[in-house]
Every structure is written in C-alpha cells, then in structure tokens.
C-alpha positions, -999 to 999 in steps of 0.1 A, spaced: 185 630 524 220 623 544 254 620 529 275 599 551 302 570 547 295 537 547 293 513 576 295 474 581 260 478 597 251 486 559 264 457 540 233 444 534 221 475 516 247 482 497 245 446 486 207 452 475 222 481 457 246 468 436 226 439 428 199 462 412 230 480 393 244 448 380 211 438 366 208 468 348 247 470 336 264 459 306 278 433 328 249 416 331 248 386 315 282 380 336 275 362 369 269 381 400 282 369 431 266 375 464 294 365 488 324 382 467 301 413 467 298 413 502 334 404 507 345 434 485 322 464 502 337 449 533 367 453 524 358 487 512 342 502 541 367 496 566 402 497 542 426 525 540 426 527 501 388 530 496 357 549 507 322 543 503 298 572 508 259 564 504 228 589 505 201 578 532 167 586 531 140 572 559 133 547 534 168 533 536 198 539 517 191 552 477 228 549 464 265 550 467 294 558 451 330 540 459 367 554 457 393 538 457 432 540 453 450 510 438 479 495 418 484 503 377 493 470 362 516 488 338 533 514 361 545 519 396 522 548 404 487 542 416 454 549 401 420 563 414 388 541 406 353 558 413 317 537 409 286 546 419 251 533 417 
C-alpha cells in the first residue's frame, strides 16, 4: 500500500469512496449529491486550505482522509476539520 496526496486524475475514486461512506453514515437518509461531491474534492485537491491524502493499492485506491483549514462562524480564528473514509 502507498500513501500519497490526492490528484484530479482521482476524482473519480474518491467519488466511489465517499459514496460507499455516505451509504453507511448517519447521514444517510440525507441526499447525496454526485456533482457537489465532485465539486468539493476538487476543490480540495488543488486548494491551499485542504489536503487529501488516499492509500493506493494495485486494486485502486482503499481510502482517504481530508484536512482542511477554515472559518469558525463564531470567532475570527480558524478551525481544522479532518474526515476520512
């Protein structure tokens, strides 16, 4: 197995990914949206206030975990947010 950040060229896994993760989450019965998905690890992979790291095996790509720095809607300092499937 490899460590190794993410890359646009593995949207479509991480996609598959978090699809299986949603279906198994407490979110589940909310909708899940393909596109925003897609949109979001996008944004994630190639933004300056996240990472994505994902393990790869020759079968493909068996998980992920995300970092990522943003605002605190109560305070001015910002806050570090981790998930990982």
């Amino acid at each position: 197995m490899t460590i190794r950040r993410a890359t646009l060229q593995d949207l479509d896994e991480l996609c598959r990914l978090s699809r299986l993760e949603h279906a198994q989450s407490r979110m589940s019965a909310q909708p899940y949206e393909p596109e925003k998905v897609r949109q979001s690890f996008s944004a994630a992979v190639t933004g300056m206030s996240a990472a994505v790291f994902v393990s790869e095996t020759p079968d493909g790509l068996g998980g992920l975990i995300v970092g990522m720095v943003q605002g605190n809607l109560f305070k001015a300092h910002k806050v570090e947010f981790k998930s990982g499937y």
